[in-house]
C-alpha positions in Angstrom: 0.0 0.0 0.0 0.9 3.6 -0.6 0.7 5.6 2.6 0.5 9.7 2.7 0.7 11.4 5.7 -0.9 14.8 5.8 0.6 17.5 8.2 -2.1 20.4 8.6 0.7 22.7 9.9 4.2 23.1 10.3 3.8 22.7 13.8 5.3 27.5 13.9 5.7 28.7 16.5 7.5 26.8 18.6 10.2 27.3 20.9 12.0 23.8 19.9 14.0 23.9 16.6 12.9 25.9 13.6 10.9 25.2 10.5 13.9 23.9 8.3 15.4 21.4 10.7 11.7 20.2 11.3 10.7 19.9 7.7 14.0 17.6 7.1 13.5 15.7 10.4 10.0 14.8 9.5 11.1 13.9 5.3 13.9 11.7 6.4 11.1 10.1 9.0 8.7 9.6 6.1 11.4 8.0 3.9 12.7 5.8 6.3 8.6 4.4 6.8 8.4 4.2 3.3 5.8 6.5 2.9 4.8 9.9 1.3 4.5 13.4 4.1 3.0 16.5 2.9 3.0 19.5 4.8 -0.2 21.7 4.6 0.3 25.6 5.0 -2.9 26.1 7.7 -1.6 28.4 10.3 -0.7 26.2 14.0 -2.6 26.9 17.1 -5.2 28.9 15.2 -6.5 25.9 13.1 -10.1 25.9 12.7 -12.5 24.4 10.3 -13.9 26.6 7.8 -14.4 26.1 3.7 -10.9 27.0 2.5 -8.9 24.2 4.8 -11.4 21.8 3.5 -10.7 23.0 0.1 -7.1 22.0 0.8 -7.7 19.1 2.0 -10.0 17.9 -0.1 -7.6 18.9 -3.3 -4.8 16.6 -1.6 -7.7 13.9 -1.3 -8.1 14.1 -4.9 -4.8 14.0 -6.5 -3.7 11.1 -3.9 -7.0 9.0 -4.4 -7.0 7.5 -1.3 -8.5 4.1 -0.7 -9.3 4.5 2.7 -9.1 7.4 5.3 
């Protein structure tokens, strides 16, 4: 099976490490599980559900196809 792993934010601000280091921490994660990591650009600690992040989403749904959620 192909696995995708969807991260709604990059996890800014935070006061451990800094965007960069985290984005090649969590790729070299994702390779070494053999699977696919895509980071969304919602804004952390203010996420909320609303019509454009489900837009998002739901245009990563669609190009990935997923078989099950």
């Amino acid at each position: 099976h192909e696995v995708l792993l969807v991260d709604l934010t990059n996890g800014e601000p935070t006061p451990f490490g800094d965007p960069v280091i985290r984005k090649r921490e969590s790729l070299e994660a994702a390779s070494l599980c053999g699977v696919t990591r895509i980071t969304m650009d919602l804004p952390n600690r203010f996420l909320e559900d609303g019509i454009e992040p489900r837009k998002k989403l739901a245009a990563i749904f669609r190009d990935f196809r997923p078989d099950v959620l």
